[in-house]
PyMOL Python script that loads the backbone (N, CA, C, O; Angstrom):
from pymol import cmd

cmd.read_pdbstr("""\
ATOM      1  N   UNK A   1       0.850  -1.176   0.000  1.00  0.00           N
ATOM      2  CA  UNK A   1       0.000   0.000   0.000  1.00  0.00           C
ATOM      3  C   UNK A   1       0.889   1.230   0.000  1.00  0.00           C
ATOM      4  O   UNK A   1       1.879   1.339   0.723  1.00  0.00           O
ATOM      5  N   UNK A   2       0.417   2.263  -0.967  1.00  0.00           N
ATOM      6  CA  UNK A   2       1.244   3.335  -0.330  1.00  0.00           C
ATOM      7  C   UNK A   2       0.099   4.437  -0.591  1.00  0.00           C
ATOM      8  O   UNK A   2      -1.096   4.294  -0.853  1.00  0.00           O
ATOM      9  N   UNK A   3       0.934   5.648  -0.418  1.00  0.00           N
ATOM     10  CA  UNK A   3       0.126   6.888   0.257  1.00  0.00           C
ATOM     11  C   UNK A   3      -0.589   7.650  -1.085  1.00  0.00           C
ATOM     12  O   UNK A   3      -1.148   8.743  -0.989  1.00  0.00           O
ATOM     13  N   UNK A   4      -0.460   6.789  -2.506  1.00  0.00           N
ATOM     14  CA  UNK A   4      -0.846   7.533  -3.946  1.00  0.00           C
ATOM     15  C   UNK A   4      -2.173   6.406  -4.037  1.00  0.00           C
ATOM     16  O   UNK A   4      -3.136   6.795  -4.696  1.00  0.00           O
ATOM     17  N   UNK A   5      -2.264   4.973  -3.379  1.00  0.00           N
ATOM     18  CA  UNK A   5      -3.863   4.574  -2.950  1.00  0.00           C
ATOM     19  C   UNK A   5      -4.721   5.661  -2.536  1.00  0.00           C
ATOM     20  O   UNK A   5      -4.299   6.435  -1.677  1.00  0.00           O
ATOM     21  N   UNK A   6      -5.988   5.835  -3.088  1.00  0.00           N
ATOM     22  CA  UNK A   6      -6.947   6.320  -2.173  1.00  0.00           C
ATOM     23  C   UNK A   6      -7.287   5.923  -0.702  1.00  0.00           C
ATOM     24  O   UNK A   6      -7.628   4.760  -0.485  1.00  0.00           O
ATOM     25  N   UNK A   7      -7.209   6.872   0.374  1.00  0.00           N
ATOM     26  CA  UNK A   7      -8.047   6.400   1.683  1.00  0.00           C
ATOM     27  C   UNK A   7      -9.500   6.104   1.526  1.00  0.00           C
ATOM     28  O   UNK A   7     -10.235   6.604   0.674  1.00  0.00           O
ATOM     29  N   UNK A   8      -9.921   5.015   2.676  1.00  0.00           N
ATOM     30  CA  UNK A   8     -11.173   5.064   2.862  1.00  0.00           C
ATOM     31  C   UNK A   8     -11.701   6.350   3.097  1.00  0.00           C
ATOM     32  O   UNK A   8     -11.096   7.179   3.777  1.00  0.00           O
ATOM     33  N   UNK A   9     -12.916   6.584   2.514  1.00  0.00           N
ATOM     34  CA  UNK A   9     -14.007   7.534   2.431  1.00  0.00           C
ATOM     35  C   UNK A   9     -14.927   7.626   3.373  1.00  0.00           C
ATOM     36  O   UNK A   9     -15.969   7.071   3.024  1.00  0.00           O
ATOM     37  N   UNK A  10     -14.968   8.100   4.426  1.00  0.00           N
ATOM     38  CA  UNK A  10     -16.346   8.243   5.424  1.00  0.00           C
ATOM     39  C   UNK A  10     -17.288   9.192   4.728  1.00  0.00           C
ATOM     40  O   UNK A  10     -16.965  10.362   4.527  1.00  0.00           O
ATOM     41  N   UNK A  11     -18.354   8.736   4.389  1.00  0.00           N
ATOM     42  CA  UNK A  11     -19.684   9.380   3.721  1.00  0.00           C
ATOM     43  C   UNK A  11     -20.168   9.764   5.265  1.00  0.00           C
ATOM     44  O   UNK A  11     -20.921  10.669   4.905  1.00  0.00           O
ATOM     45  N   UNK A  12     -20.253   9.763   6.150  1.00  0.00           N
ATOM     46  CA  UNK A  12     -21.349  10.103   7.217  1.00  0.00           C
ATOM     47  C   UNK A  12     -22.009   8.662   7.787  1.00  0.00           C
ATOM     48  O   UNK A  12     -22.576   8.855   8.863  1.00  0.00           O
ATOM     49  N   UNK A  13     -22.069   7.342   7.352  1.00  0.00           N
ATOM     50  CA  UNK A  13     -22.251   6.507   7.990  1.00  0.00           C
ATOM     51  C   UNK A  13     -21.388   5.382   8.825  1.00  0.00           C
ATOM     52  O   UNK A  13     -20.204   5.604   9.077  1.00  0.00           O
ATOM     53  N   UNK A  14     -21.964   4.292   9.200  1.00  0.00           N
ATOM     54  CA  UNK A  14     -20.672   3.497  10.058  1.00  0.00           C
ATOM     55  C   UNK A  14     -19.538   3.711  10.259  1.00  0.00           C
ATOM     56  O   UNK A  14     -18.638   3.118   9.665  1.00  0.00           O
ATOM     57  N   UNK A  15     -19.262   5.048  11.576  1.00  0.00           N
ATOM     58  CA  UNK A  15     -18.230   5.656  11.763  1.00  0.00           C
ATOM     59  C   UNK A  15     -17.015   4.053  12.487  1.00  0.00           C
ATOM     60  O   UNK A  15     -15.845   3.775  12.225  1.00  0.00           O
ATOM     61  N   UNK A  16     -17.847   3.501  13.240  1.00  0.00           N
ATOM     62  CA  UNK A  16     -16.692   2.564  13.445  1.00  0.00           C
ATOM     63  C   UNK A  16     -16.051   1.608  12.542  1.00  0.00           C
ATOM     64  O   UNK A  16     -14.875   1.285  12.712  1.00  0.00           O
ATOM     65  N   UNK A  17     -16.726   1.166  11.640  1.00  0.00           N
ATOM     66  CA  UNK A  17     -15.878   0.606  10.760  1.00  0.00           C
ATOM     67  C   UNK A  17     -15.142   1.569   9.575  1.00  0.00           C
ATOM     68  O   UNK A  17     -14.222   1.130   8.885  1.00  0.00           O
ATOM     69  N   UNK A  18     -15.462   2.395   9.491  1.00  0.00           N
ATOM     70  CA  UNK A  18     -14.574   3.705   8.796  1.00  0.00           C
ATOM     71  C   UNK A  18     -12.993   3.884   9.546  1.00  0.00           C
ATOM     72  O   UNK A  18     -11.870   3.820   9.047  1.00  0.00           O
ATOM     73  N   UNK A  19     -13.411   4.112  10.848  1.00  0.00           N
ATOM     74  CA  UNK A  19     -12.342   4.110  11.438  1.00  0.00           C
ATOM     75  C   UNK A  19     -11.217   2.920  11.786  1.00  0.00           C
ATOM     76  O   UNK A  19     -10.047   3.081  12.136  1.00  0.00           O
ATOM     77  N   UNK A  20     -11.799   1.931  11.619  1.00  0.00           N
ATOM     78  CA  UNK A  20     -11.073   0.492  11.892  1.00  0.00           C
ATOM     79  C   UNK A  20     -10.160   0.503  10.033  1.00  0.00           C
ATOM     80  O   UNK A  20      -8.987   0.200   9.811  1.00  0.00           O
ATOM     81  N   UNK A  21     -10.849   0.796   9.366  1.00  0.00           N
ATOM     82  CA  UNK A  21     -10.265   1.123   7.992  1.00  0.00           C
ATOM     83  C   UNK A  21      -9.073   1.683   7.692  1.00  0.00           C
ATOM     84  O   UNK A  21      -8.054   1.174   7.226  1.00  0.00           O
ATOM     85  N   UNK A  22      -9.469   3.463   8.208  1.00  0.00           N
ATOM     86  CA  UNK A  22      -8.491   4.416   7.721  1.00  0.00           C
ATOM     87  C   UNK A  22      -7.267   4.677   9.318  1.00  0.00           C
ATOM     88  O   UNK A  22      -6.641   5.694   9.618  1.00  0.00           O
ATOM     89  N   UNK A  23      -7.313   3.381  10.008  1.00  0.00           N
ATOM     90  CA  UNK A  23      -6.290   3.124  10.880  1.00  0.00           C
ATOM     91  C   UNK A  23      -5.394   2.481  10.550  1.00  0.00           C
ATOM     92  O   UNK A  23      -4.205   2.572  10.857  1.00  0.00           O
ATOM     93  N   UNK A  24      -6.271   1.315   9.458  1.00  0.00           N
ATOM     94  CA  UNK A  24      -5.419   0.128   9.343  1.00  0.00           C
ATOM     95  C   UNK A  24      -4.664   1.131   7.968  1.00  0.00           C
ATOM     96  O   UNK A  24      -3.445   1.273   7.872  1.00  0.00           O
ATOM     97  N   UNK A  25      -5.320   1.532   7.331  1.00  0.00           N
ATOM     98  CA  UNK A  25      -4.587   2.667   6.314  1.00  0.00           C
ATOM     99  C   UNK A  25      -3.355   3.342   6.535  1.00  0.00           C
ATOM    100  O   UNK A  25      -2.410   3.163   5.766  1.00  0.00           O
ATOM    101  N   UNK A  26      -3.283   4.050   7.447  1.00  0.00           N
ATOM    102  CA  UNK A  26      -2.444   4.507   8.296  1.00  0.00           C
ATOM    103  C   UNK A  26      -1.261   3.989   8.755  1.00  0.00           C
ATOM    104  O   UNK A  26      -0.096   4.363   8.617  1.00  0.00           O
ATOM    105  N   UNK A  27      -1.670   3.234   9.220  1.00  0.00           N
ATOM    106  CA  UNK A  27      -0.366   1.936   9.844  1.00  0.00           C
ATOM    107  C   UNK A  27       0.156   1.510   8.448  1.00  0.00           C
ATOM    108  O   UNK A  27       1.302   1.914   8.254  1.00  0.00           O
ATOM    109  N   UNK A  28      -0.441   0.719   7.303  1.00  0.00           N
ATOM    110  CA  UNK A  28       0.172   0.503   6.034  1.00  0.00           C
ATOM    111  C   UNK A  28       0.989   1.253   5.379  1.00  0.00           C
ATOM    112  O   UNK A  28       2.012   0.842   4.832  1.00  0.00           O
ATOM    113  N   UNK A  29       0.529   2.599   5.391  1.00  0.00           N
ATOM    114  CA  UNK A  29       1.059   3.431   4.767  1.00  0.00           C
ATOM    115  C   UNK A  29       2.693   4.080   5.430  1.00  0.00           C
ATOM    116  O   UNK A  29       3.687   4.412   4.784  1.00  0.00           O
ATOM    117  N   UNK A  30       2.515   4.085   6.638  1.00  0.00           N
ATOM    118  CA  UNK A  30       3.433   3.986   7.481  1.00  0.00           C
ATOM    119  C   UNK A  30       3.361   3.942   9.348  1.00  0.00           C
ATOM    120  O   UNK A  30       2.614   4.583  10.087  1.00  0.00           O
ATOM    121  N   UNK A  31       3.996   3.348   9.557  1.00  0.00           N
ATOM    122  CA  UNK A  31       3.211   3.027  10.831  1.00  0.00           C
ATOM    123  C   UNK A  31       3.487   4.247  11.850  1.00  0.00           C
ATOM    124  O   UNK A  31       3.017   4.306  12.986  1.00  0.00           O
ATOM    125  N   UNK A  32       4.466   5.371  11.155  1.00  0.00           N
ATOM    126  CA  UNK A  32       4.484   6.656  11.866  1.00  0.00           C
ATOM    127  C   UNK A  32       3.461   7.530  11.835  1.00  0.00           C
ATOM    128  O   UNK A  32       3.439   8.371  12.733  1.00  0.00           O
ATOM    129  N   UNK A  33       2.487   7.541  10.909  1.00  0.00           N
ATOM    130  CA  UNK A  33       1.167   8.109  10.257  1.00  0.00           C
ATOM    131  C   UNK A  33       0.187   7.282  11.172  1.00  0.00           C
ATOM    132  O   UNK A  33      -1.000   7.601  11.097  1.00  0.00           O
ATOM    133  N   UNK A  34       0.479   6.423  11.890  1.00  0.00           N
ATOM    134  CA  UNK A  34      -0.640   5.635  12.613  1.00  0.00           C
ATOM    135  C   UNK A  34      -0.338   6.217  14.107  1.00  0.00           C
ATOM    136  O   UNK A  34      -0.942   6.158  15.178  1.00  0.00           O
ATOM    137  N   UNK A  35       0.620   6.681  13.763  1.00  0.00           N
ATOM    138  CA  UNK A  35       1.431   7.235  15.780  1.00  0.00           C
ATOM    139  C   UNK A  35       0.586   8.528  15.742  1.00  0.00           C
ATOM    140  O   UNK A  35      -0.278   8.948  16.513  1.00  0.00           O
ATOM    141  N   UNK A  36       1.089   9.006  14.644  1.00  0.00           N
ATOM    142  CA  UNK A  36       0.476  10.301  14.765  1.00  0.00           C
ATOM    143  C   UNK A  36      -0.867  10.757  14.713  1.00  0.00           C
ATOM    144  O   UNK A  36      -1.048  11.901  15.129  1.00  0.00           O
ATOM    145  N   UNK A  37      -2.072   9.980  14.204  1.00  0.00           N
ATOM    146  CA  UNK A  37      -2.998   9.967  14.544  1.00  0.00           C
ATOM    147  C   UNK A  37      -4.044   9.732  15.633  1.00  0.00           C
ATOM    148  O   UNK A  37      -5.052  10.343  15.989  1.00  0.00           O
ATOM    149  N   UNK A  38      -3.270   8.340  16.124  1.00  0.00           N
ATOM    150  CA  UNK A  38      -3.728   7.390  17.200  1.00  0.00           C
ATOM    151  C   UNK A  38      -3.448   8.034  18.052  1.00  0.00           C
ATOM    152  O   UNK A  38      -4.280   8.817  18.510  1.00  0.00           O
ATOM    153  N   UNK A  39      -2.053   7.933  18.628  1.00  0.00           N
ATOM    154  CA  UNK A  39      -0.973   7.910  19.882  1.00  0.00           C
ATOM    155  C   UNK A  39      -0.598   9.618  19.917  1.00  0.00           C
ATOM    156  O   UNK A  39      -1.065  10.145  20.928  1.00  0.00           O
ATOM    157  N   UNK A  40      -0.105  10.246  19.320  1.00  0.00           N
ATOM    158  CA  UNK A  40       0.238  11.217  18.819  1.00  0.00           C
ATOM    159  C   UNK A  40       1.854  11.262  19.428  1.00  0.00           C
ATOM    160  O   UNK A  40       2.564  10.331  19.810  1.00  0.00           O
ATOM    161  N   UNK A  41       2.116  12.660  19.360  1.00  0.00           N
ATOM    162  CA  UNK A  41       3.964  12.908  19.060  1.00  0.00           C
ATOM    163  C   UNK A  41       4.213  13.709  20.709  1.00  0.00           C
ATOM    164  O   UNK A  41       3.336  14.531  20.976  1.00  0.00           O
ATOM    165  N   UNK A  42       5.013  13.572  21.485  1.00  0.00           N
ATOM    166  CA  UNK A  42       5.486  14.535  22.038  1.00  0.00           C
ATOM    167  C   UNK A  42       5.386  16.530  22.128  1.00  0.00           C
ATOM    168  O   UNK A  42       6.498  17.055  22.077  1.00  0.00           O
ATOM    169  N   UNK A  43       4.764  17.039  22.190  1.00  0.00           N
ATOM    170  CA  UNK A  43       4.660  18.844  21.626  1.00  0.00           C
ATOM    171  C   UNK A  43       5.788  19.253  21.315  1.00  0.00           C
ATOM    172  O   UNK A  43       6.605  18.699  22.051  1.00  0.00           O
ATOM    173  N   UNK A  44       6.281  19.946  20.598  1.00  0.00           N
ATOM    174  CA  UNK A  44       7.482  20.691  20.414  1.00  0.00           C
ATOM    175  C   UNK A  44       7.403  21.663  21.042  1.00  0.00           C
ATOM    176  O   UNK A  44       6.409  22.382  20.938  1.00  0.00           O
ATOM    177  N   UNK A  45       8.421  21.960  21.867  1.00  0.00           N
ATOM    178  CA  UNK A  45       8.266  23.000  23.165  1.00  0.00           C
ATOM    179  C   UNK A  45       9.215  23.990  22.452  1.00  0.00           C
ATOM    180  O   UNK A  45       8.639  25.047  22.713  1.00  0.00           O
ATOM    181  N   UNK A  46      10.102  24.269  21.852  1.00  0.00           N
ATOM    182  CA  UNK A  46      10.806  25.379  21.222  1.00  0.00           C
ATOM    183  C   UNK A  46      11.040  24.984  19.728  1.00  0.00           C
ATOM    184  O   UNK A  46      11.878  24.287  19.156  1.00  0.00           O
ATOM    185  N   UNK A  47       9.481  26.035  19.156  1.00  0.00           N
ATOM    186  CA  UNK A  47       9.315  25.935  17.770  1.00  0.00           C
ATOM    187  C   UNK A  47      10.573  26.233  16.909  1.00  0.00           C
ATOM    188  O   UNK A  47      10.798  25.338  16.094  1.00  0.00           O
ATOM    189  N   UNK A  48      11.330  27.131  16.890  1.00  0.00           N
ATOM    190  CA  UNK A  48      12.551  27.974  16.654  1.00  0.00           C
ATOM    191  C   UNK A  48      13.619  27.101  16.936  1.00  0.00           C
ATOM    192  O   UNK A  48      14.776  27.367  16.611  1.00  0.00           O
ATOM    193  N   UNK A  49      13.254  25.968  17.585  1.00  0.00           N
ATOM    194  CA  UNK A  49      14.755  25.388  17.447  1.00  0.00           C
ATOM    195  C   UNK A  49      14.722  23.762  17.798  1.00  0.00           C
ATOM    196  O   UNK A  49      15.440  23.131  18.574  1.00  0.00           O
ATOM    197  N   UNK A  50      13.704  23.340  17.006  1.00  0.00           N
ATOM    198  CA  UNK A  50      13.077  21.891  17.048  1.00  0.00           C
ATOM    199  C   UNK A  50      14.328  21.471  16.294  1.00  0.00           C
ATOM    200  O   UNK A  50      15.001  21.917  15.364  1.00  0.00           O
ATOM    201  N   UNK A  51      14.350  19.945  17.466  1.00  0.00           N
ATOM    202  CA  UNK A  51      15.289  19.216  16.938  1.00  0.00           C
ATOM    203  C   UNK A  51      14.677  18.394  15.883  1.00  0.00           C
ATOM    204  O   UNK A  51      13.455  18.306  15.769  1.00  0.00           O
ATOM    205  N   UNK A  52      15.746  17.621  14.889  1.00  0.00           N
ATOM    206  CA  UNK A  52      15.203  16.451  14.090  1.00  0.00           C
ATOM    207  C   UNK A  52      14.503  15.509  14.375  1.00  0.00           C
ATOM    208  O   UNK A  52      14.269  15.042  13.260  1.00  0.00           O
ATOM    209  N   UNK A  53      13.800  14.648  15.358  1.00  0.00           N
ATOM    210  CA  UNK A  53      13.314  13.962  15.807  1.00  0.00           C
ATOM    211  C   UNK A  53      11.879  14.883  15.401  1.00  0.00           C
ATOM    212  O   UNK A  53      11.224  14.742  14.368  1.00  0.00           O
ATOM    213  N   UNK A  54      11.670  15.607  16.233  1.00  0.00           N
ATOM    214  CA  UNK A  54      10.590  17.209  16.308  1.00  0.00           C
ATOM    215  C   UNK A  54      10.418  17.308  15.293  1.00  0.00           C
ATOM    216  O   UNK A  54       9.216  17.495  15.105  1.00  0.00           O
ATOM    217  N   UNK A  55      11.083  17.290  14.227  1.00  0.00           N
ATOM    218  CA  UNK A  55      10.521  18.099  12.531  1.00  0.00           C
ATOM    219  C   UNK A  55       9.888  16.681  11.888  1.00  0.00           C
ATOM    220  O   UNK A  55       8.982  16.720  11.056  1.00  0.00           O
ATOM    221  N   UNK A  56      10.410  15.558  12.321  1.00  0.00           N
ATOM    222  CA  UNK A  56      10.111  13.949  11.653  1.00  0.00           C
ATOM    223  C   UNK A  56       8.586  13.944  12.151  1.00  0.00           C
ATOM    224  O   UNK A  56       7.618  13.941  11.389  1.00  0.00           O
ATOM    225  N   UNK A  57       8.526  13.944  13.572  1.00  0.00           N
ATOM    226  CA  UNK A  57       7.221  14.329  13.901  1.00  0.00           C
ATOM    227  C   UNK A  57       6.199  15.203  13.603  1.00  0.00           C
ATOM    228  O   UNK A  57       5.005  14.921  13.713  1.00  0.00           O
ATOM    229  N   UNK A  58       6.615  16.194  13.251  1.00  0.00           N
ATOM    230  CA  UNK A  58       5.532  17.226  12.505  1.00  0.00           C
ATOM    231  C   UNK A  58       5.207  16.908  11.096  1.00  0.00           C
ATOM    232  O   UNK A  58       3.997  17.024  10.902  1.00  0.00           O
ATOM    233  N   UNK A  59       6.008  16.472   9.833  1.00  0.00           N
ATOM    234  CA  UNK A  59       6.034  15.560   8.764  1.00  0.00           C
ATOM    235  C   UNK A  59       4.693  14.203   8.939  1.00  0.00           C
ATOM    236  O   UNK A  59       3.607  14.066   8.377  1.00  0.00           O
ATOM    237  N   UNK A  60       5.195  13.631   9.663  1.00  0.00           N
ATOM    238  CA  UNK A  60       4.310  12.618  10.277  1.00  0.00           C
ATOM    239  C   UNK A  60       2.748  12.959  10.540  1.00  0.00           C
ATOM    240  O   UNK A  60       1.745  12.325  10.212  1.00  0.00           O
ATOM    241  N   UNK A  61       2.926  14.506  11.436  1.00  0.00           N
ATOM    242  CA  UNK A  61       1.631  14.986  11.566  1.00  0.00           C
ATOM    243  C   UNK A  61       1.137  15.863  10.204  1.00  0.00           C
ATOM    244  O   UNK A  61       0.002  16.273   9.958  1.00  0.00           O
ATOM    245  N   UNK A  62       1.925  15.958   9.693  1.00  0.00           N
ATOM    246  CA  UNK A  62       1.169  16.832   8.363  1.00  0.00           C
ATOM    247  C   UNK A  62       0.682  15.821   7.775  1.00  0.00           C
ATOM    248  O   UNK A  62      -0.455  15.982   7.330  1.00  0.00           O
ATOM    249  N   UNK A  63       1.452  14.227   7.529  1.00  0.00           N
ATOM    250  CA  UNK A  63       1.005  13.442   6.644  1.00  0.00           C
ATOM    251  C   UNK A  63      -0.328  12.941   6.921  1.00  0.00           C
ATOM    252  O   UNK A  63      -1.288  12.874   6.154  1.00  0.00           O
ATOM    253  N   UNK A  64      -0.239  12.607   8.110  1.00  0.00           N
ATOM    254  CA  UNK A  64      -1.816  11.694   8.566  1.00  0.00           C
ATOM    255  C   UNK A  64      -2.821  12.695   8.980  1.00  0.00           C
ATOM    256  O   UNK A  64      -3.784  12.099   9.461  1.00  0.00           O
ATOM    257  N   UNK A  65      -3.039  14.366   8.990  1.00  0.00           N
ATOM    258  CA  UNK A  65      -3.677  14.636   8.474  1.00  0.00           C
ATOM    259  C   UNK A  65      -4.149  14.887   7.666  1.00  0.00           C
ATOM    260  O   UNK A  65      -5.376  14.787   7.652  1.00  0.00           O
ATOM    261  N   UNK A  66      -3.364  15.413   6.399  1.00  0.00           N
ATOM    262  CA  UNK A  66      -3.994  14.659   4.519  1.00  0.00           C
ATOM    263  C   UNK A  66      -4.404  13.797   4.454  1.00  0.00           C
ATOM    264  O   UNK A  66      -5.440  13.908   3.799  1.00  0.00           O
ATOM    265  N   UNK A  67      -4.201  12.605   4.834  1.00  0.00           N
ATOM    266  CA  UNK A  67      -4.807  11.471   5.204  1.00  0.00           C
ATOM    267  C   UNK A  67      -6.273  11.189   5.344  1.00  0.00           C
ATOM    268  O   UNK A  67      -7.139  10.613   4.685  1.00  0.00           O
ATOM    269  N   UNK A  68      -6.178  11.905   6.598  1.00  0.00           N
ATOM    270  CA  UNK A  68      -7.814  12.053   7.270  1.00  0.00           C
ATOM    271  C   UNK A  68      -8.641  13.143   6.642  1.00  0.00           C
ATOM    272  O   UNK A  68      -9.819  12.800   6.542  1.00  0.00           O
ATOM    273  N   UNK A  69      -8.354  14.498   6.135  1.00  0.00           N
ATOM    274  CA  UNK A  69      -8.898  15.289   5.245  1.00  0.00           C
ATOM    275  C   UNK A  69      -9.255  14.077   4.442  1.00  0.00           C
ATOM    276  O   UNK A  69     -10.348  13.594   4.735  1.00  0.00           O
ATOM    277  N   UNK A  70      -8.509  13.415   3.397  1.00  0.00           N
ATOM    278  CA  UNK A  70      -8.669  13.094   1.812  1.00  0.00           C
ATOM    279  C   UNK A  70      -9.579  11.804   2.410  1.00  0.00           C
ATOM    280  O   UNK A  70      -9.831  11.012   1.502  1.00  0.00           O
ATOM    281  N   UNK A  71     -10.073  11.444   3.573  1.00  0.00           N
ATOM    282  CA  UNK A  71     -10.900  10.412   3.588  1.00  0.00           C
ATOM    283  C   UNK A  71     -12.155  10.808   4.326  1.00  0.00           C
ATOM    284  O   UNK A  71     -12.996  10.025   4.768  1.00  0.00           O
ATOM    285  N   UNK A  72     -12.174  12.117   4.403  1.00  0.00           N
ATOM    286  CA  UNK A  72     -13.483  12.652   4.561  1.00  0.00           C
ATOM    287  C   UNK A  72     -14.011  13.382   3.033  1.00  0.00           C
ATOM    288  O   UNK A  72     -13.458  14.131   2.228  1.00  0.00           O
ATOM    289  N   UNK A  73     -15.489  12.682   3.116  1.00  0.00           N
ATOM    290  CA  UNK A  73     -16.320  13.297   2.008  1.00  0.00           C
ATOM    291  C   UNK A  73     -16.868  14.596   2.467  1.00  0.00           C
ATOM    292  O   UNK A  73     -16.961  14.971   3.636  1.00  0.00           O
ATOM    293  N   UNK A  74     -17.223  15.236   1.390  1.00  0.00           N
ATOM    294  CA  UNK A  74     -17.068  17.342   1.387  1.00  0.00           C
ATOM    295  C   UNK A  74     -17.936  17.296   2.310  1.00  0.00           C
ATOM    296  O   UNK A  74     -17.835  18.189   3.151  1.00  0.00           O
ATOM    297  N   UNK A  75     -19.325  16.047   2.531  1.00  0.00           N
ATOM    298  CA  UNK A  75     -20.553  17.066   3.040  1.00  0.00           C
ATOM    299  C   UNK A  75     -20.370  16.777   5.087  1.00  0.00           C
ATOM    300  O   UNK A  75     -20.971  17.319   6.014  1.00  0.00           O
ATOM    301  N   UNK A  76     -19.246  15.673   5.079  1.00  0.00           N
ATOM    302  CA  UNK A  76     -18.500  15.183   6.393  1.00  0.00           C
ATOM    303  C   UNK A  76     -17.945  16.475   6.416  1.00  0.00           C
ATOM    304  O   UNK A  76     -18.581  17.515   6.587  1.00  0.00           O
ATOM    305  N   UNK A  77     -16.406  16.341   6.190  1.00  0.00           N
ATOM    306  CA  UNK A  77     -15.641  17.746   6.037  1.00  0.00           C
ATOM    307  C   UNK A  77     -15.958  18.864   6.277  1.00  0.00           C
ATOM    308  O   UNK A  77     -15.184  19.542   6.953  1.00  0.00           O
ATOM    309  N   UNK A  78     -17.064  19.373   5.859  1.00  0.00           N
ATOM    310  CA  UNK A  78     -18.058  20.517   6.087  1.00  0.00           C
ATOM    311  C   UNK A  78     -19.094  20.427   7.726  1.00  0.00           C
ATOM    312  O   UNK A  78     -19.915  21.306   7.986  1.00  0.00           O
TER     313      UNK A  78
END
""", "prot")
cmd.dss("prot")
cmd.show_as("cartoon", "prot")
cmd.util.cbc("prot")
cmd.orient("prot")
């Protein structure tokens, strides 16, 4: 699987199996995109001078929220 697959689509119904979906999505795609959704990252406490670990993590968090945007439908999203 990679991240140029489409995510599952939540239309507005069976939120739990949507979510059992675009987890397992997540984890496939990379299982740091599953941290960051699920579990999440540590805060970066000094924006201005985040270490590398800190910027891998924010990457991570930018990714798996595109993620979750691109698997919500407009009238969800909205």
């Amino acid at each position: 699987m990679s991240s140029e697959d489409p995510p599952p689509v939540y239309d507005g119904e069976d939120f739990p199996y949507w979510k059992i979906r675009i987890e397992t999505y997540l984890e496939a795609v990379d299982e740091n995109l599953y941290t960051a959704a699920v579990k999440g990252f540590p805060e970066i406490v000094k924006k201005d001078a985040s270490t590398p670990a800190e910027q891998q993590y924010e990457k991570f968090n930018a990714k798996a929220r595109n993620i979750l945007f691109r698997g919500l439908g407009k009238d969800v999203f909205n």
